[in-house]
C-alpha positions as a printed Julia matrix, in Angstrom:
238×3 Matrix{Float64}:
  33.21  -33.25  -53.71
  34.58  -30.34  -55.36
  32.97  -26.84  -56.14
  30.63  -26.51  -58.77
  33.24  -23.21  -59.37
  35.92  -25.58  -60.4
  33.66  -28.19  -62.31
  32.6   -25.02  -64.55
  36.7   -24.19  -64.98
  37.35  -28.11  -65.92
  34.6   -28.07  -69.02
  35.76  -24.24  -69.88
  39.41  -25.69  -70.39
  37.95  -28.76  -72.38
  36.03  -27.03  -74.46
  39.6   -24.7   -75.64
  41.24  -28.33  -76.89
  42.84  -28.77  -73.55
  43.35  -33.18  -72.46
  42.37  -34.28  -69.3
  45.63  -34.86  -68.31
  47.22  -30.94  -68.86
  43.65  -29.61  -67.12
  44.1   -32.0   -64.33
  48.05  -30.41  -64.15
  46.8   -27.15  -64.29
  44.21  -27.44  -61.58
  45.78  -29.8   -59.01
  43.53  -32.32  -59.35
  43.89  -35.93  -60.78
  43.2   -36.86  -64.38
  40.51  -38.96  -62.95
  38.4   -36.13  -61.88
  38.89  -34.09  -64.83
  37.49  -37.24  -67.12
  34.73  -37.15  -64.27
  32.77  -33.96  -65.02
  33.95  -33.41  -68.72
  32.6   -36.79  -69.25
  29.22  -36.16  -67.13
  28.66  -32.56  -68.43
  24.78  -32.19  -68.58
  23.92  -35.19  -66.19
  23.59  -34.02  -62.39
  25.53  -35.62  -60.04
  24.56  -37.57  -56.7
  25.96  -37.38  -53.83
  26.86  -40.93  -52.19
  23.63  -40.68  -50.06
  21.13  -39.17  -52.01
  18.04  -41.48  -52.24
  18.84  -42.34  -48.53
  16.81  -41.4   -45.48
  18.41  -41.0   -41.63
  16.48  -43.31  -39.21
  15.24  -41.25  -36.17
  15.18  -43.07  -32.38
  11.8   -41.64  -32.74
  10.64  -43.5   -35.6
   9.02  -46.38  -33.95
   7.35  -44.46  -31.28
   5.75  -41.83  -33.54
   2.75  -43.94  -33.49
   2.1   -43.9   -29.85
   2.89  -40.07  -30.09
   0.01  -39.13  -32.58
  -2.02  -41.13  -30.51
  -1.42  -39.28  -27.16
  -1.95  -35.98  -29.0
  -5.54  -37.32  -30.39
  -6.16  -37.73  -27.0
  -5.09  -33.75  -26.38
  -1.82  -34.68  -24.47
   0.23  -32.33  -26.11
   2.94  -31.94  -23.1
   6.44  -33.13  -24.49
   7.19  -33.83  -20.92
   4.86  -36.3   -20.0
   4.85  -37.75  -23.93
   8.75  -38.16  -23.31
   7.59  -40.47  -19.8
   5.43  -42.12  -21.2
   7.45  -43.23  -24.31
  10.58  -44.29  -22.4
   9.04  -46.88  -20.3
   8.02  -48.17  -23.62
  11.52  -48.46  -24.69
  12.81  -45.19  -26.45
  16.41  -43.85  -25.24
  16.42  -40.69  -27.34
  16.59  -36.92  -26.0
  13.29  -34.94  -25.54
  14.29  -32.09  -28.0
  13.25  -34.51  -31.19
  10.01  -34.69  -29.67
   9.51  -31.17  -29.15
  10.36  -31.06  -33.14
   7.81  -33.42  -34.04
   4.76  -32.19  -31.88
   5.5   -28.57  -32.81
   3.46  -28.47  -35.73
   0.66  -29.67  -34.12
   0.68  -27.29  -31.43
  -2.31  -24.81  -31.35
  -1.14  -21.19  -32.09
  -0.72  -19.39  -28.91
  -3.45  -16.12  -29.47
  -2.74  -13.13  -26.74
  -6.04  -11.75  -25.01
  -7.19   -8.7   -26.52
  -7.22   -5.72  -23.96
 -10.75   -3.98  -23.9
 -10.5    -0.79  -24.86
 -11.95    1.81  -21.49
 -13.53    5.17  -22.45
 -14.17    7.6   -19.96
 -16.83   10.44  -20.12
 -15.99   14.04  -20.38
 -14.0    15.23  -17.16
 -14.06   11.74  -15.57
 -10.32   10.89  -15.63
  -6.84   11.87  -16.43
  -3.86    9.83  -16.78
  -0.2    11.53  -15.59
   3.5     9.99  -16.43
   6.81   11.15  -16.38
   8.89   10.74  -19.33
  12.77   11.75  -20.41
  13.45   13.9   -23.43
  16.83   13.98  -25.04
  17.8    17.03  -26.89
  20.8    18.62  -28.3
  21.8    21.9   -27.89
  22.96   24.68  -30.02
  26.46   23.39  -29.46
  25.68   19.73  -30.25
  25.58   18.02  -26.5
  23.46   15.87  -25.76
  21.08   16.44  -23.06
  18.18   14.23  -21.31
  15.4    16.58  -19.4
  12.38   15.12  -17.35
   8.76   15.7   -18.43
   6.25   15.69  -16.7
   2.8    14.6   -19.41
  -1.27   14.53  -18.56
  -3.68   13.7   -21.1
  -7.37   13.67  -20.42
  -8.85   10.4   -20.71
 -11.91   11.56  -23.0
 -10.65   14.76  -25.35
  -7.21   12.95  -25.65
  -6.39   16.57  -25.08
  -2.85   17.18  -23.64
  -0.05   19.1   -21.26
   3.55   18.44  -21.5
   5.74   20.43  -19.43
   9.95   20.17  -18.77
  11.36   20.19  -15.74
  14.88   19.85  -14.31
  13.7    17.3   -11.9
  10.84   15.08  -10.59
  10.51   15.51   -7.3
   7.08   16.32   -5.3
   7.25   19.82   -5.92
   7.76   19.68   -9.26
   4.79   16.95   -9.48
   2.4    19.15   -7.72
   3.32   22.41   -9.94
   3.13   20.72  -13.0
  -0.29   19.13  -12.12
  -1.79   22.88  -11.02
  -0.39   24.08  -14.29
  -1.92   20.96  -16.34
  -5.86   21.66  -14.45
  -5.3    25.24  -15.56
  -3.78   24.21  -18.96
  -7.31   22.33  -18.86
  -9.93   25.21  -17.4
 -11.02   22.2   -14.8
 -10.03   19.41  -12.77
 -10.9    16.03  -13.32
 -12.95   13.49  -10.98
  -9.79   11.4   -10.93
  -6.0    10.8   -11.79
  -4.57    7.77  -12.78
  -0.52    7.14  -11.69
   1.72    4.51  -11.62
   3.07    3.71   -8.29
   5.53    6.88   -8.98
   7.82    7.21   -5.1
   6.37   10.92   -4.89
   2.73    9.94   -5.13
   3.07    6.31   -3.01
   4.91    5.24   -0.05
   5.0     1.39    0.1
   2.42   -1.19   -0.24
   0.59   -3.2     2.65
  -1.26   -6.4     2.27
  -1.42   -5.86   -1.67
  -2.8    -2.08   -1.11
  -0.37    0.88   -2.14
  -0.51    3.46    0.54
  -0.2     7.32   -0.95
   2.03    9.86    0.57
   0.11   11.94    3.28
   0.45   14.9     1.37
  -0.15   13.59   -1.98
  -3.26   12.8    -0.48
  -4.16   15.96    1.29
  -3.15   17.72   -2.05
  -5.72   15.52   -4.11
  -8.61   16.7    -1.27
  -8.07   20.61   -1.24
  -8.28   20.3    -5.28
 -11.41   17.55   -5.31
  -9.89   14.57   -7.36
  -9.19   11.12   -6.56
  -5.67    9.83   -6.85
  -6.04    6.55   -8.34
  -3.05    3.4    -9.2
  -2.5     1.47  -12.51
  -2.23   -2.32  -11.84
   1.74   -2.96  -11.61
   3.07   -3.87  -14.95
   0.18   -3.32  -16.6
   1.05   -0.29  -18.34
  -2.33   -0.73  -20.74
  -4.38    0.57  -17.42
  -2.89    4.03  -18.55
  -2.02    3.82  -22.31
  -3.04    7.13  -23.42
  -0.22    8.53  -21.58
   2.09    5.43  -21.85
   1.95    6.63  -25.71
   3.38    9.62  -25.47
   6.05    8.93  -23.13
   7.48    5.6   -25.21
């Protein structure tokens, strides 16, 4: 077939006067083709297999498919078992196609939303910070962030690194940011606050821990990859 580009070009030069046998010159195509589509201007054209529909390998088992799925076997794998020891010798992808459709939409668990009372928890994060500076470099700074779980009310403060130290500094500066210190502080499993994990249970750094006694809080863990545990703070550092 040729472009409907060139079948517009063929009628524009029959329409000045010109035969089909100078257009057909002028274009590069036969005579034949130019008669074609001046002669069949207004009708639409089919294509040689318009009207005709592909047979699928999957035809005559799509019976026996909607059947299995009534019965709430909705596994392509076991559908495509099941349907070649009755015969078919297609590929499993056309029968992924077919039951797609009828697949329930997957619907992700909604995450219960955990309020804490007044001076019950605080959640702590580190976060990087790019800046640029009065001579346009680029820059990336750690930050160390705490956000009380209740007031939402929050520190922020920049370091040049985030070592223990800096941890413990930043955290005396955040409880007198605050005017108190809260029962307890969630963390991710951060290397300055937790050692390794035994048996499932993270065990904290000796003098993380002896740090949360002498100030009266309780260091507590977000579930791994679970940042939602702590999303108040996961906000402000993504």
């Amino acid at each position: 077939m040729i472009r409907s580009g060139l079948i517009t070009m063929i009628r524009e030069k029959s329409d000045q006067g010109k035969s089909p046998y100078a257009i057909s010159k002028e274009l590069g195509i036969s005579e034949n083709t130019a008669k074609k589509y001046i002669n069949n201007r207004g009708k639409s054209l089919k294509h040689g297999l318009s009207g005709k529909t592909k047979s699928s390998k999957l035809d005559p088992f799509k019976k026996d498919i909607d059947d299995y799925m009534k019965q709430g076997i909705l596994n392509c794998s076991v559908i495509f078992d099941r349907i070649q020891e009755k015969g078919y010798d297609g590929g499993i992808t056309i029968i992924k196609d077919y039951i797609k459709p009828f697949r329930p939409l997957k619907t992700r668990k909604a995450v219960e939303r955990y309020e804490t009372p007044p001076g019950k928890q605080a959640q702590m994060d580190w976060g990087i910070v790019h800046y640029v500076d009065g001579e346009g470099k680029s820059h990336k700074t750690p930050a160390f962030i705490m956000i009380m779980g209740n007031s939402r009310a929050k520190y922020v403060e920049f370091t040049k690194r985030c070592d223990y130290y800096s941890l413990v500094r930043c955290m005396l500066n955040a409880f007198e940011y605050f005017g108190g210190i809260p029962e307890t502080v969630l963390t991710d499993h951060m290397k300055t606050v937790v050692i390794r994990a035994e048996s499932g249970k993270a065990i904290f750094h000796t003098r993380f821990s002896e740090f949360a006694a002498d100030m009266g809080f309780v260091p507590k863990l977000c579930r791994v990859r679970r940042p939602q545990t702590k999303g108040k703070v996961e906000r402000l550092v993504h």
